[in-house]
N, C-alpha and C positions, 0 to 999 in steps of 0.2 A: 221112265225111271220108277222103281217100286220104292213103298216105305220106309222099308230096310238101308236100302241106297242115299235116299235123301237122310234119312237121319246118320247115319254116318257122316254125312257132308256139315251135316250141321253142327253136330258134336263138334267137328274140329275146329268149328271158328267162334272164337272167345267172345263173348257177347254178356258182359256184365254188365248191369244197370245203367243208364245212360251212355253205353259204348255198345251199343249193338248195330252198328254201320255193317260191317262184315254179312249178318243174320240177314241186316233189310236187302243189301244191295244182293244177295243170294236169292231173296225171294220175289224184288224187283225182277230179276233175270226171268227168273222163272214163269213167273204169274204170266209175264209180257208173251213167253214163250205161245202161251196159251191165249192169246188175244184177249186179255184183262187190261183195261182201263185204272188207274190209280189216283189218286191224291194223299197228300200229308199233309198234316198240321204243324204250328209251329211244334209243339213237343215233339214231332219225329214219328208219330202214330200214322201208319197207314189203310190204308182203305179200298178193295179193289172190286171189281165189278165189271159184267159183261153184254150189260145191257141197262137200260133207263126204267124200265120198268118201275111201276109206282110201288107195288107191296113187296118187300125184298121179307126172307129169312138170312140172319146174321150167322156167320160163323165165328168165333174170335180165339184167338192166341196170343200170348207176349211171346216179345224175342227176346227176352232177358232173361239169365241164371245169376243165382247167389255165387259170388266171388270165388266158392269152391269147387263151381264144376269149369272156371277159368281152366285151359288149357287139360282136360279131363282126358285121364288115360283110360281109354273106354277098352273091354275087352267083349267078348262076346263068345258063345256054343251055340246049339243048336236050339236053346231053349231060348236063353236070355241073353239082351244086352244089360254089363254091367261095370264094374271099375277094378282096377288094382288095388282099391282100397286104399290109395292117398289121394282122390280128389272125389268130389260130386260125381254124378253121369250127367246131370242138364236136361234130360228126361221133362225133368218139369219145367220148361214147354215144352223142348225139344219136339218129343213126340207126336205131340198136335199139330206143331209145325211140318212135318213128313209127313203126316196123313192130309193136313191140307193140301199139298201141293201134291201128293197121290190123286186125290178127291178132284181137284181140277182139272187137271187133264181130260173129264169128262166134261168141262164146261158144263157144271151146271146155274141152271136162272139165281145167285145166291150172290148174296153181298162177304166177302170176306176182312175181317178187322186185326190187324197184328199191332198191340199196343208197345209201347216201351216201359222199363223200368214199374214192374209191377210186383216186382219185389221189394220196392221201397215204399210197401204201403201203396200200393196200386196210383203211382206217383204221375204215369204216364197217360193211364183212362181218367185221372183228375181234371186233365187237359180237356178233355173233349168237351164239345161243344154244339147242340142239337144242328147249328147252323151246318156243321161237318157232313151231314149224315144226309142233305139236300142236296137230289132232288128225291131221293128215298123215303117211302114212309115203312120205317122197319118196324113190326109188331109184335117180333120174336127173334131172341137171340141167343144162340148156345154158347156157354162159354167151356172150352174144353182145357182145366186145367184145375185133376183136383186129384187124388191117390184114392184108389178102390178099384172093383173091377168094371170092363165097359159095362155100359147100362143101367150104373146106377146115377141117379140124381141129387144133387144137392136141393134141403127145399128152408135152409134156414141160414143163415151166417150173421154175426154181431156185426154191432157197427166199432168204431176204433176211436179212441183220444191217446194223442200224444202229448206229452208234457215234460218240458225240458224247465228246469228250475236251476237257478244262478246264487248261489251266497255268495254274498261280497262282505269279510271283513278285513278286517286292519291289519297290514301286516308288521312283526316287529322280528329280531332277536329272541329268539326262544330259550338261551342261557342268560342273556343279561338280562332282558326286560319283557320278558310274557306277560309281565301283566300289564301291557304299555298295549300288546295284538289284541285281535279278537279274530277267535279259530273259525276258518268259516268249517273247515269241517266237522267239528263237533256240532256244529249250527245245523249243520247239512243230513248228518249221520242221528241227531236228535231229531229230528222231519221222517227222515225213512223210518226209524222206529217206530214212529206214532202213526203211522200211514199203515191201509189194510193191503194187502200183499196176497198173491196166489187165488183161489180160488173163495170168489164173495158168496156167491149163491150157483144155482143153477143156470143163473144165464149169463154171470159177471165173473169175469177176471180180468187180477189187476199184476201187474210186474212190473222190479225195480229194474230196469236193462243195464243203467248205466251209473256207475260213481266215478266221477274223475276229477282229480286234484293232485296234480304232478305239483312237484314240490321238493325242498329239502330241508330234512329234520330238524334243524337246525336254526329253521325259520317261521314264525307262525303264519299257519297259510292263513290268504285273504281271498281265496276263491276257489269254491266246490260247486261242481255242475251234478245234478243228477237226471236222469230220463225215464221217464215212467210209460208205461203203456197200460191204455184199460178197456178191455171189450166186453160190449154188452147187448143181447137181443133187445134188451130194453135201454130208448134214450133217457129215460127220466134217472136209472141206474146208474147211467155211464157217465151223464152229469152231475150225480151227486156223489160220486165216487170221485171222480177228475176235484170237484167242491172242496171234497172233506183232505186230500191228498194238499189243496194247493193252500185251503187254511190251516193247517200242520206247518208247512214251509213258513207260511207269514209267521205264526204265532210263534213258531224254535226259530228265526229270526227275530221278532223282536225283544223276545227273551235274551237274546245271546248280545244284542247291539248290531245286530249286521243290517245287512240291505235286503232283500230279497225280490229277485227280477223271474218274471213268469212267462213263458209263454205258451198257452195251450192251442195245439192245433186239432181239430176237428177231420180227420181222416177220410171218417167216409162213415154210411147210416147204416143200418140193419136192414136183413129184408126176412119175411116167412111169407113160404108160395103154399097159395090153398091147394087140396086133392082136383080143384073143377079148373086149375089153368089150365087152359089151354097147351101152353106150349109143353108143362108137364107131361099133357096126356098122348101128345105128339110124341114127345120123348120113351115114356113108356113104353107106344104101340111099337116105335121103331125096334128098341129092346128086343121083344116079342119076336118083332119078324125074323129077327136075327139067329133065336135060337136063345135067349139069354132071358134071364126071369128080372123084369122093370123093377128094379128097388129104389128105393128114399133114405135118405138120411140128413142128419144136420152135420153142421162143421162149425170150429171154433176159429176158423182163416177169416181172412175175406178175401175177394176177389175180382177180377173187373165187372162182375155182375151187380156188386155193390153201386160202380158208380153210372151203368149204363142203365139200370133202373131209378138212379135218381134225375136220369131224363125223360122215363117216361116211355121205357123201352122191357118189355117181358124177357127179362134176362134169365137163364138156367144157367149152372156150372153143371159140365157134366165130368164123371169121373172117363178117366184116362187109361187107366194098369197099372202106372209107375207106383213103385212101392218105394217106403223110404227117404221120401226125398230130401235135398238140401244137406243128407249126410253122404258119406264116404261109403255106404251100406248101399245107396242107390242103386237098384235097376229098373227095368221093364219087361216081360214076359211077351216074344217074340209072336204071339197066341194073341196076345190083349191091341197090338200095334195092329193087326187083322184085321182084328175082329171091330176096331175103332173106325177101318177103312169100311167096314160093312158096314157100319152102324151110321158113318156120314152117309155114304151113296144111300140108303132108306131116309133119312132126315132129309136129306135134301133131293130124292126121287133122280134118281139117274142109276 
């Protein structure tokens, strides 16, 4: 089965964020087809391989799309696959995914990793765990899921804080006795204002993603959630941004009389890969053989190469083709899916 074939198979089965059974039991079949060996972990991440071999090269993909490329009316020419313009295409993985299972069928010596739900902040490579990856010593691992043309390299991505904040104030009668409430939205709504927003410096940004406080006018609310995101190549930034974001909450809380309930979660770290990696220059040479000129660049994502580095693993993101992604504008350049199947069979020498 060619590239082309499997992503079309793939496309059609709905694999949102922790629902991606459909995608794994697809690539179960498949992998097996090919005498690949497998395990999972409890989060659903798998793992295949076709031999014991001690020094393994990784490949990796998620099986998850963002909720819009759920049931994705994909169309396609002779150029490109792409959408009707009312859903996602899924492209991001999708496409990795068909070139892996391209790529197999040659069996080659390569450890293969398809994570889950890594669109919720790389929620399903969080999971992993060095123990997983034994009796393997992996020294280098591509991760194929990023927009650009093949061949080029990711060599920098921020690391991520989440922070979800709770005002709790008193609710009352907002005709008879407002002055009896305390608004937690004003409380809430004076925090966001005093909070830095959008682009901090060159290597920080910060956003409000979410205000929520369902309610009726009629009543003064006693509870507004807000959710912030903050990424930064630098930890020292990213901490004192997430700082200054959570002592604004405290302080337009205690001003106002409310409560204020915090939690910050710690996502995942930064990484910058020097010019003399290794697995970089791997990457590059394959580029080359290809026909295609080895580029670099940074990104403001992260990705599961975030967290497979913080075991201690040479992780790369490599760019894919797909343009667009996560919108309704989505495609992939029928040219780039190719040229991806070229560019693994030199990576991984088959």
């Amino acid at each position: 089965m060619n590239v082309f074939e499997h992503f079309r198979n793939l496309v059609s089965i709905p694999s949102p964020s922790w629902k991606e059974d459909g995608v794994s039991s697809y690539i179960i079949s498949r992998m097996s087809e090919h005498g690949y060996f497998f395990r999972d972990d409890e989060a659903g991440n798998l793992l295949f391989w076709n031999s014991t071999a001690e020094s393994k090269l990784m490949i990796v993909c998620h099986m998850d799309t963002v909720e819009r490329a759920v049931d994705a009316h994909m169309l396609e020419n002779e150029e490109y696959f792409f959408t009707d313009g009312h859903t996602a295409l899924g492209a991001d993985d999708k496409a990795a995914i068909a070139a892996v299972l391209t790529i197999a069928e040659k069996k080659p010596d390569a450890l293969f990793l398809f994570t889950r739900a890594e669109e919720l902040g790389l929620q399903g490579s969080a999971k992993l765990e060095k123990r997983f990856f034994e009796p393997f010593s992996i020294k280098e691992a591509y991760i194929l899921d990023a927009a650009g043309d093949v061949g080029t390299a990711i060599i920098s991505a921020p690391g991520k804080n989440r922070i979800e904040i709770t005002m709790l104030g008193r609710t009352a009668h907002a005709g008879f006795s407002p002055e009896k409430g305390i608004n937690a939205i004003k409380a809430a709504a004076k925090a966001v204002a005093s909070s830095p927003s959008g682009r901090i410096d060159e290597e920080t940004t910060c956003n409000v993603g979410s205000f929520m406080a369902p309610g009726s006018t009629n009543i003064v609310p006693d509870k507004a959630t807000v959710i912030y995101e903050v990424r930064s190549l630098s930890d020292d930034k990213r901490r004192n941004v997430s700082d200054l974001i959570i002592r604004n909450a405290e302080e337009a809380a205690a001003e106002a009389g409310a409560e204020c309930n915090v939690q910050l979660y710690d996502l995942y770290s930064p990484y910058i890969i020097e010019e003399t990696d290794k697995a970089l220059i791997r990457a590059m040479e394959a580029a080359e053989t290809i026909g295609r000129d080895g580029k670099t660049k940074p990104t403001s994502g992260g990705s599961d190469a975030n967290n497979l580095r913080r075991l201690g693993i040479d992780a790369i993101t490599l760019c894919i083709g797909y343009e667009n992604a996560h919108s309704v504008n989505e495609r992939i350049a029928k040219s780039e899916m190719e040229a991806l199947v070229s560019y693994l069979a030199v990576l991984l020498s088959v």
